[in-house]
Residue, then its C-alpha position, 0 to 999 in steps of 0.5 A: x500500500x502506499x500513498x494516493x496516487x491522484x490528488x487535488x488540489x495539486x500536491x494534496x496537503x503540501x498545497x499553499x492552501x493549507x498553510x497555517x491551518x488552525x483550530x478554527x478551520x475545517x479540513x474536508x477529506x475524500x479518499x477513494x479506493x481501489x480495488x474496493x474494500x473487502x470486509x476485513x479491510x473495512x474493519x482496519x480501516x473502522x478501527x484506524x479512523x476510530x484510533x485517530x479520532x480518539x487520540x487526536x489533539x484537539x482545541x477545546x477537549x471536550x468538543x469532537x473533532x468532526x463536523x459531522x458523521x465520517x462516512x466509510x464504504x467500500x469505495x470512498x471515505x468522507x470527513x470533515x474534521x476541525x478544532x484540532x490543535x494541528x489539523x493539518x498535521x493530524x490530518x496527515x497522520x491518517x492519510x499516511x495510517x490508511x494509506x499504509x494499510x488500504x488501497x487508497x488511490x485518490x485522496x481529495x481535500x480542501x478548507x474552509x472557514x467559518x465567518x460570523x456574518x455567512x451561515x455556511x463555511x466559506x472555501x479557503x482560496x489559493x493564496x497565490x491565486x491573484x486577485x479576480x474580476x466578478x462584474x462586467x458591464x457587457x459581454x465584451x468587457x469580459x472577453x477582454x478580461x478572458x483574452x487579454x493578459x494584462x488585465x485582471x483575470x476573470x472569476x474563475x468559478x462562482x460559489x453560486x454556480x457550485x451548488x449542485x445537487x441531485x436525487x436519487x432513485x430512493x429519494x435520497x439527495x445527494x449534495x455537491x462538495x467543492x474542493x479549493x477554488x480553481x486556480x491551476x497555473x498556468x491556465x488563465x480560467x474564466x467561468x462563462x463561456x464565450x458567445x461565439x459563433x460556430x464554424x465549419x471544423x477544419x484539420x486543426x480542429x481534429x488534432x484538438x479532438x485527437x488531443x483531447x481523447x488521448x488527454x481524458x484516458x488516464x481517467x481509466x486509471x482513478x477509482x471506479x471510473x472510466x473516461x467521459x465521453x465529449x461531443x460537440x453542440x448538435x450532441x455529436x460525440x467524439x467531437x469537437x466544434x470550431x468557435x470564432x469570437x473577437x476575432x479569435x478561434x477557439x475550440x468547443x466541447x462538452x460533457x454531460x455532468x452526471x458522467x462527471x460524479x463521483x459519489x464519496x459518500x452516501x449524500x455527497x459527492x463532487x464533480x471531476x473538474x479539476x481532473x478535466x482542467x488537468x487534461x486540458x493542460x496537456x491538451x493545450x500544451x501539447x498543441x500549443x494553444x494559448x493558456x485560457x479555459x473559458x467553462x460554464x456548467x448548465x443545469x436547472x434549480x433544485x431544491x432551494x439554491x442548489x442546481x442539479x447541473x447537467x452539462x459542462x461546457x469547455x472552450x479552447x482558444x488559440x493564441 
């Protein structure tokens, strides 16, 4: 056994964003596994988190480490952990116990902070993400934001648009766990997609599908999933549309968002976002693009200010 092999956010808790770390903070911890638990394991894996959650540290003695009930299952564990003494510590000492003991292919995390005037906790960010532009007059305001490189760089995801739900077949609702918000050097990342006018595909735009495939396969390679299938705006899949906007080509593709889940627990689970970007690293370094992602997520209302998203829609630009 050893340590997770796919982490997020990138170095998983050696990211900037855990720095300093205190009492006051929630760290929320996924660990997914595979091959999946079998009974014996399930049973070391009860009494590791048991041993941790006794012995750890904590702020005020006499209030419990979680924020919640850890959900454990053959393929994922879930926490939510706070008012340790050194969590990030803490937290890293039973990663490192299951890992040494379980086949812990994933491990995602992220923190978040309580303010007095929110009612939930609030995502801590990046603290080498640079400062983001939210509003923009008209559209064309925020492409030049988007395009140009000296200007503040727009939003990159929005609390609002990152609420996402949906019900089971049971009747059980299952709710979306955001991880740190994006900021993932060296794309330049935009949430909102540009209104660009599609065009007759060309050669290029088959080396950036081609691109694209081969950059989704090491999905194969996480837990319990395979890679998405993508296609384009008549829902053709395999494909990828050719965009023109602002006087620039850009490239367009989609994927259908229940194909992007992954369940970590019975009433939670989270979006492959982060793993697509990554992709579209490759994808964009491989056929030198330039270094933007514009990206927004449709879907419909769903119980209160929750969305039960159902596509994600991806746009690459040329320099």
């Amino acid at each position: 056994m050893s340590a997770p092999a796919h982490l997020t956010p990138r170095g998983g808790l050696e990211h900037p964003v855990f720095r300093g770390a205190g009492p006051g903070d929630q760290l929320l911890a996924a660990l997914a596994f595979e091959p999946k638990l079998t009974d014996a394991q399930l049973e070391t894996a009860q009494a590791i988190l048991d041993k941790w959650s006794h012995d750890a540290a904590r702020a005020e003695a006499e209030e419990p480490c979680h924020c919640d009930e850890p959900f454990l299952g053959e393929r994922t564990l879930r926490l939510r952990v706070h008012n340790l003494v050194e969590p990030l510590a803490a937290l890293r000492e039973l990663v490192q116990a299951l890992g040494g003991a379980l086949p812990v292919r994933e491990g995602h995390f992220s923190r978040w902070r309580a303010f007095e005037d929110r009612e939930d906790p609030a995502a801590v960010l990046d603290p080498d993400a640079p400062e983001e532009r939210t509003q923009f007059p008209a559209h064309e305001d925020y492409l030049r934001a988007v395009f140009d490189p000296a200007s503040m760089p727009p939003a990159s995801e929005y609390e609002s648009q990152g609420k996402g739900a949906f019900e089971t077949r049971t009747g059980d609702i299952v709710l979306e766990d955001r991880g740190v918000p994006l900021h993932l050097p060296p794309l330049r990342i935009g949430y909102g997609t540009a209104r660009a006018r599609f065009t007759t595909a060309d050669a290029r735009t088959g080396l950036v599908r081609d691109a694209l495939a081969e950059a989704l396969q090491p999905f194969s390679e996480l837990a319990a999933t395979r890679p998405p299938r993508f296609f384009e705006h008549t829902g053709g899949f395999d494909r990828v549309d050719r965009l023109e906007v602002a006087g620039r080509v850009g490239y367009g593709f989609a994927f259908a968002s229940p194909e992007l889940i992954q369940r970590v627990s019975v009433n939670r689970f989270r979006f492959r976002e982060a793993e697509i970007f990554e992709a579209l690293v490759g994808v964009i370094g491989r056929l030198e693009l330039a270094p933007i992602v514009t990206w927004q997520r449709f879907g419909k209302p769903f119980a209160k200010s929750w969305r039960q998203e159902e596509m994600h829609v991806f746009q690459l630009w040329e320099r």
